[in-house]
C-alpha positions as CSV (number, residue, x, y, z in Angstrom):
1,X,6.1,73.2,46.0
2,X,3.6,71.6,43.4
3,X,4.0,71.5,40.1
4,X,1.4,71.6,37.7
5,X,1.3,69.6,34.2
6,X,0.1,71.7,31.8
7,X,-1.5,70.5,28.6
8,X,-0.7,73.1,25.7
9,X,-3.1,73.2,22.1
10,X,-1.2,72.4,19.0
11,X,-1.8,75.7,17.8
12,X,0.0,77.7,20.6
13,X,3.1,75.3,21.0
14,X,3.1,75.8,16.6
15,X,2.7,79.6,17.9
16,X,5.6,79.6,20.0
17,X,7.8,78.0,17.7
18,X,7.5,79.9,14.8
19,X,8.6,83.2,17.6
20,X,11.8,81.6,18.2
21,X,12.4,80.1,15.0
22,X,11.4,82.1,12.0
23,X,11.0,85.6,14.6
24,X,14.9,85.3,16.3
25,X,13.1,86.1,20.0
26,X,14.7,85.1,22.8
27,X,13.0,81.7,24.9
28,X,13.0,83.7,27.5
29,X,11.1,86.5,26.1
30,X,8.6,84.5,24.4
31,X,8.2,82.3,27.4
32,X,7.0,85.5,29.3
33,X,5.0,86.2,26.8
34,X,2.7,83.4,26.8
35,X,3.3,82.3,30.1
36,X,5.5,79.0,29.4
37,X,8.2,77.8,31.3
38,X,11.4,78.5,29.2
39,X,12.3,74.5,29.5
40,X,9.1,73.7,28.3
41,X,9.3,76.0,25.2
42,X,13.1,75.0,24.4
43,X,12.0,70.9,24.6
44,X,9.3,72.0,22.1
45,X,12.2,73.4,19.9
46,X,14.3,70.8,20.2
47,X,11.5,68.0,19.7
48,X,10.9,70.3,16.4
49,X,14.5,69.8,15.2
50,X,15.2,66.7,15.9
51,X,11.7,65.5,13.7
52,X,13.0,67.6,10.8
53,X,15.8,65.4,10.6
54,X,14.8,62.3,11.2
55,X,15.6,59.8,8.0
């Protein structure tokens, strides 16, 4: 199986966020959505949070 790196806009991984974040939707459901891996969407989440806190 081949995988296939991806290279997502700004605006759609800004997009995506804002659905799980500020929205409450389900990775999953978002994922499906805009045809993004669930991983993929969560480590854009997680990259989010982790800059918000950074001192």
């Amino acid at each position: 199986m081949t995988t296939l790196n991806r290279i997502y806009s700004n605006e759609l991984k800004q997009q995506v966020i804002i659905e799980v974040q500020q929205h409450n939707r389900l990775i999953s459901d978002v994922a499906k959505q805009y045809s993004v891996s669930a991983k993929t969407i969560y480590q854009w989440v997680r990259k989010k949070i982790i800059n918000l806190y950074r001192i």
